[in-house]
C-alpha positions in Angstrom: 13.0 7.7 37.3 14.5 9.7 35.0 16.3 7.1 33.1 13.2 4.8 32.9 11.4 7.8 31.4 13.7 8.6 28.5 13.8 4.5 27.6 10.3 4.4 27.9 9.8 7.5 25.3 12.5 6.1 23.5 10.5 2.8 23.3 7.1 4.8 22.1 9.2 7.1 19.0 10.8 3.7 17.9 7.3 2.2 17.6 5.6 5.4 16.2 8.2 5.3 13.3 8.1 1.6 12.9 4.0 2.3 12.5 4.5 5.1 9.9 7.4 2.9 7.5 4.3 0.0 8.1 1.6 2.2 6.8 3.9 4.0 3.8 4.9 0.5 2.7 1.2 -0.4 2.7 -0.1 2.3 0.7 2.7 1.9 -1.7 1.8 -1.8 -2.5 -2.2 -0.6 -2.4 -1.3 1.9 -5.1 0.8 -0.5 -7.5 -2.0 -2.9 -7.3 -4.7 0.4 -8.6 -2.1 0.8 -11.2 -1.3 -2.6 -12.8 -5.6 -3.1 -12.1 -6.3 0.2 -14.5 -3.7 -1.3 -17.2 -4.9 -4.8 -17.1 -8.2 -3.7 -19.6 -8.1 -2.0 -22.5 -11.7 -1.3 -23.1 -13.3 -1.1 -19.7 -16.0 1.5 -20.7 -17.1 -1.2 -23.6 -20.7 -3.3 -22.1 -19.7 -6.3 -20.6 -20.2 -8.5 -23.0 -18.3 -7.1 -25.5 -15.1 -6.5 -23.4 -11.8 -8.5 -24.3 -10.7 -10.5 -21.8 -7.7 -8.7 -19.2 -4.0 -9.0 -19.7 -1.4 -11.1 -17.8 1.3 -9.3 -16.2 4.6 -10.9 -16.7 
């Protein structure tokens, strides 16, 4: 009983930190995308109409 214990908590800690590296790698990608959408327009406080349209990113 023992052994099938310290597998099965094995098995749990393996897929807690598998979960964690899932949600970092998430949030990383979410906060490049807030970054490159802030640099994409130059004038964003300007009215609508008189904005420029945004910027490519190579």
């Amino acid at each position: 009983m023992k052994k099938v214990t310290g597998i099965l908590a094995i098995a749990v800690m393996a897929l807690g930190m598998a979960t964690t590296a899932i949600e970092n790698t998430t949030n990383e990608i979410e906060t490049k995308n807030n970054v490159s959408k802030t640099f994409q327009c130059d004038d964003c406080d300007a009215p609508v109409g008189d904005r420029k349209p945004p910027k490519r990113i190579a």
